[in-house]
Structure formats: C-alpha cells, structure tokens
N, C-alpha and C positions, 0 to 999 in steps of 0.2 A: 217709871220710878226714877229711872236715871234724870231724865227731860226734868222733874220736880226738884230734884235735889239742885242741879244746876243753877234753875231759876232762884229756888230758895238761897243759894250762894248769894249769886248778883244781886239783892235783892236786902241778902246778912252784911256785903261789905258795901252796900250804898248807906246802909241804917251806920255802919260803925262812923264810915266818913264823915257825913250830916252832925253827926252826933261829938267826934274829936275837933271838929273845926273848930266850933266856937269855943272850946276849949284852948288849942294848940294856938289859934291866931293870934288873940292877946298875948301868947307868952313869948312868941316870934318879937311882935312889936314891942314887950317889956324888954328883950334881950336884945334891942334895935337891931334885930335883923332884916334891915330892909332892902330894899332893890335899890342896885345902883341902874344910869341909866349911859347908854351911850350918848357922848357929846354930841357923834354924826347920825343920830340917828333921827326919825321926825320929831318935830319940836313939840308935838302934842302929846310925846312920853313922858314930857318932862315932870308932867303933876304926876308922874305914877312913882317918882323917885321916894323913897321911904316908904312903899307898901311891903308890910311882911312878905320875905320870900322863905324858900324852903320847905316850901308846902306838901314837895314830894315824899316827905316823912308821913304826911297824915293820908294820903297815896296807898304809899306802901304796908303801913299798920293796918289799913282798910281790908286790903287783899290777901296781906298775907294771914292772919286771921283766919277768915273763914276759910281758905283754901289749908290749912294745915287741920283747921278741926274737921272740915268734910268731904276730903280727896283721901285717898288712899297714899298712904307713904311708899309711892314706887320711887324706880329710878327717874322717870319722867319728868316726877316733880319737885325731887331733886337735884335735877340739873337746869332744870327753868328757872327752880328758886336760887339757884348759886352764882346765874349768869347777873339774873335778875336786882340782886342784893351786890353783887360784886361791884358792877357797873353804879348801883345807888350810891354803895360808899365810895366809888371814883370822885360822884357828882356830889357828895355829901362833902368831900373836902375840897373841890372846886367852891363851891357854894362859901363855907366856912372861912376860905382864906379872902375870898371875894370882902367877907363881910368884917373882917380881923382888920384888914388893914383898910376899906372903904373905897375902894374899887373896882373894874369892871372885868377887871380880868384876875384870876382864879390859879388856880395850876396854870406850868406852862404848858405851849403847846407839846413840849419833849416826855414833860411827866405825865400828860393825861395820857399820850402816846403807847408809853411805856406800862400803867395799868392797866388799859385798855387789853393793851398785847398779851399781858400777862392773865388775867381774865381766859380771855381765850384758847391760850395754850392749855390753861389749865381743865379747861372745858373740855376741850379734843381728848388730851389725855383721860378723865373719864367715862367721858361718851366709846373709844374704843375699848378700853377696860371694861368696861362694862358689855362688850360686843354689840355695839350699835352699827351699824352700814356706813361706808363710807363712800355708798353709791349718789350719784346723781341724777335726782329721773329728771327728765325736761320733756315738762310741760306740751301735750298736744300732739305728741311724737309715740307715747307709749312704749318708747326705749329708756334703757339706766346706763348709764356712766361710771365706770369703777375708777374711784381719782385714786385709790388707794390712800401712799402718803402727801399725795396733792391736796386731799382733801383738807389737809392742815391749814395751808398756805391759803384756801379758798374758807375756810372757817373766819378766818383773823381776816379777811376783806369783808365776809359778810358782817361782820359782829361792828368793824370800822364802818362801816356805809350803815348798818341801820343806827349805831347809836348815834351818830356824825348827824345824819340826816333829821332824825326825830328833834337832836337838840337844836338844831336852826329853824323848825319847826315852829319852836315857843319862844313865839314875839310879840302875839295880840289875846289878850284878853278871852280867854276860853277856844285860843285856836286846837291845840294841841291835846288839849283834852277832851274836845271834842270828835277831833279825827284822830285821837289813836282810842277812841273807845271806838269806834266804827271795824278798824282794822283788828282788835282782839274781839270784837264782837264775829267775824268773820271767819277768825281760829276758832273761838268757839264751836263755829256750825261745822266746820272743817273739823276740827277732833273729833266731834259728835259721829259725824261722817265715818269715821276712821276705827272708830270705837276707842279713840285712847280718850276715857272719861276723865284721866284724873287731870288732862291741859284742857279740857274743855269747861273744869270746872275753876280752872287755875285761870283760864282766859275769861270766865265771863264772874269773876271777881274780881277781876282787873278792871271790868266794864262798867260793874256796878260802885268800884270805887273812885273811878275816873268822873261816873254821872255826879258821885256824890259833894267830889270835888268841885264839880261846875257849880255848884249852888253858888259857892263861894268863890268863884272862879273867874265867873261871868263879867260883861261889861258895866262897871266899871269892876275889876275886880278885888274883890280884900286880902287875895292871897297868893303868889305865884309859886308855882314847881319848883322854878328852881333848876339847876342841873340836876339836884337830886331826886328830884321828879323825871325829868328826860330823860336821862342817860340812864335811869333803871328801865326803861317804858322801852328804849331803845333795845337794849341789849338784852329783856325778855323777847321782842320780836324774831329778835334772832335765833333767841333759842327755840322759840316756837315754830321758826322755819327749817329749823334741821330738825327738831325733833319729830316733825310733823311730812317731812323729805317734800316739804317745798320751799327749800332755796330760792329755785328760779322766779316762783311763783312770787314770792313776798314784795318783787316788781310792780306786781299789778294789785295785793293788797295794800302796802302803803304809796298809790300811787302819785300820794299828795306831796309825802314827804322826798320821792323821787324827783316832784317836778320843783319842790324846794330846793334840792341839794346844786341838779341840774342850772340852776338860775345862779347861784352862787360860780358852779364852776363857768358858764359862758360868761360872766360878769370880769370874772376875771381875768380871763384869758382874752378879750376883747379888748378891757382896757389895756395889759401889757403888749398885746401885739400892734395896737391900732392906736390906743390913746383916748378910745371911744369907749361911753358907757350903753348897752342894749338897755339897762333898766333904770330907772330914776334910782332906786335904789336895792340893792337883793339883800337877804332874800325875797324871793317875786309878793311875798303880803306887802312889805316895805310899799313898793311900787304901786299895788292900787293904792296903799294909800295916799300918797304924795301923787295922784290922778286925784284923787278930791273924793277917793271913795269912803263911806264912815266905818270907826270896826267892825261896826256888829256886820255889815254888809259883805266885808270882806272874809270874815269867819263866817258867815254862815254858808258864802258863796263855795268858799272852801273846802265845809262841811258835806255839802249836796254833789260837790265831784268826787270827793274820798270818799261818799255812799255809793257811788256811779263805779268806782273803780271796783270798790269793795266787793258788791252785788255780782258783777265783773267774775272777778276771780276765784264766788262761790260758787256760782254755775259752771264754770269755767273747770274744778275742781271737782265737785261733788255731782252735777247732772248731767254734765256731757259726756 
C-alpha cells in the first residue's frame, strides 16, 4: 500500500510539472526572465543567453503538492519542507536580482552566506526541539558519535557543501536534474528502508518533479533552475541526510556533485599556489567540454556515474 502511494506520488508531481511548464515558460519569457551567461565561460553558451530561467518554481510547485496532499503532516516533513523552501527563496532572490539588474551574479557572496547560515541554525534549533539525535553514525563501522552541541557547527557545513555543491552542479542542459533525481531517488528507497514513509514520499516527488522538468529541460533546453531550483534541491538533500542519520553517507549519494565541488576547489588552489590550471576549465562538465565532448555526452556520462554512486550507497545502506 505504502510502495503504491509513493509511486502514485512520483508519478502526481511529474503530471503537475509537464503540465505548469508550458504554462510558467511563456510567462518567464514575457517577464524577460532570461539567463544571463558568463563571459569566461564556453563560447557555445552563448545562444543559451535569454532562455527563461527560474524554472525552479515550477520544481518546487510540482513536489510540494503532491507531498503535502499525500504524506502525513509529521515533523519529518516539516523540516525537509522548511530547509527545502528556505534555501529556494535564498535562490529565488539570487535569481531575481540576477534578472533586475541583467547580470550574472545575484546576492553577494556575504548575503547568500548569511541566509544560508541562518536557514540552518534555524533548522538545528527545531530538529532539537523537537528531540531529534544529534548522534553521528558512520557509515560501515556500526558505531554513533554523540557531537552533542558540535552537532550545530557540522549542520551549517553540511547544509553549505550540499547546497554549494548542487548549485555548481547546473551548467549543462539537463545535468542536474538528472542527477539530483537519481540521488532523491536513492532517499527514497533509503526512507522506505527506514520506514520514515512520509521522506520517502517527499523524495520520490522530488523525482517525479525533477523527470518532469527534464522534458523541458533537456538539450537544447527551454527552461533552467535557476538558483531557485538548486539551492532548494540542495538544501533538501541536506535535510534528508540528517533526517535520514546519514550525513556521512550523502558523500557517496551525491557523489557527482562531490566530484563537482572537489574540481572547483583543486582548480583553485592550484592556480594560486603554482599559477597552473589542472582543468581547462571547472567545474569538471566545463572541461569535457572544452575536450570537444558534446552536452548530451557529458550529461549523460555524468548521469551513469551518479547511478553508479547512487546504487553504491543503496546497498551500501539498506543490504549490507
């Protein structure tokens, strides 16, 4: 019964997304909300300059939906929805200022800093309130870690490294929507696991509203995320890694996005210590492509490793 509803979820918020697109895009593009493009970035983004962005609205209307009419209103899914929505409207006024003034950069790096932080503290505060653990199990060991009030300070790094990560994530044409529906596809079977039904039904509407966005998402695409697509995608993951008490773990679910973040920081520390670049350009998708690889190649290559992780960290989790 549980297994049906789920599906029927995934299933309610791919029909809702399919069906807001062709609505939401035109209005995007009426209200010239388009994508700006970076100057240094590959020269074959540059036709993608004025594609409606913000697409992470029709996202989030997709999932949150069905997950409020057919989850159970626990605490579960109100702290996934709070992280979740928090972090969108970070990205929803990054996105906004982006588009006000016709440039590439958004909030600065101090303010999205500082929402971010505040997001998160606010989250802890909750989560303890509410008597949630502020244990750490790690992963393959079968022991817990009691951070107590460490657990704060490791909250606000988690919450920064998955939204951080996701959002450098979305550079190509159905990259990110593709692998973060892999990775909540994964919570999914993990909540299922766990019996917390009401994240398993909150993650696999996540899934079915991510597919529903690739329709329109794809290469060439009509519509991007947006910050306010990533940074909520982001900072759900997060939540679904403590809520779910695999922290360590969310390493090896989003292990795409890891090897995204990873490429940015050796890029940089390379050039300022040596003067050298490791990659043609980071984040590492940048680089196959400027190797002469085409998008879809690179997304789909991308795709088949975050299945590889994913798969990974189910077994890893749930049969070992």
């Amino acid at each position: 019964m549980v297994t049906r509803v789920i599906l029927f979820t995934l299933i309610a918020a791919f029909l809702v997304a399919v069906l807001l697109a062709p609505l939401l895009i035109p209005l995007l593009r009426r209200l010239k909300f388009g994508q700006s493009i970076r100057e240094e970035g590959p020269k074959s983004h540059y036709k993608k300059k004025g594609t409606p962005t913000m697409g992470g609205i029709i996202i989030i209307l997709a999932f949150a939906i069905p997950s409020f009419q057919f989850a159970y209103q626990s605490m579960d899914l109100f702290l996934v929805m709070f992280a979740t929505l928090g972090y969108g409207l970070i990205g929803f006024l990054d996105d906004f200022i982006k588009i006000l003034f016709k440039r590439n950069l958004g909030l600065t790096a101090r303010q999205k800093l500082f929402g971010q932080v505040t997001i998160a503290v606010i989250f802890y505060i909750m989560l303890v309130r509410s008597g949630y653990s502020t244990e750490l199990i790690i992963p393959g060991w079968n022991s817990h870690l009691e951070l107590s009030w460490l657990y704060l300070p490791f909250i606000l790094l988690l919450f920064l490294a998955s939204s951080n990560a996701v959002n450098l994530t979305d550079g190509l044409d159905g990259l990110l929507a593709g692998t973060a529906a892999i990775a909540f596809a994964a919570y999914a079977v993990i909540a299922i696991s766990l019996t917390k039904f009401d994240l398993a039904i909150f993650s696999a509407s996540v899934v079915g509203s991510l597919l529903g966005f690739l329709v329109f998402n794809h290469h060439p695409a009509k519509v991007f995320m947006g910050d306010t697509g990533s940074l909520s995608l982001g900072g759900a993951l997060g939540a679904l890694a403590i809520l779910t008490k695999t922290e360590l773990l969310l390493l090896l679910i989003g292990g795409i996005f890891v090897i995204e973040t990873l490429s940015v920081i050796l890029q940089v520390i390379s050039f300022k210590t040596r003067g050298k670049r490791i990659f043609r350009m980071s984040p590492i998708h940048h680089h196959f492509e400027l190797l002469g690889w085409s998008e879809w190649r690179v997304v789909i290559t991308f795709w088949l490793v975050e299945l590889l992780f994913a798969t990974s960290a189910i077994y890893f989790e749930v049969f070992s």
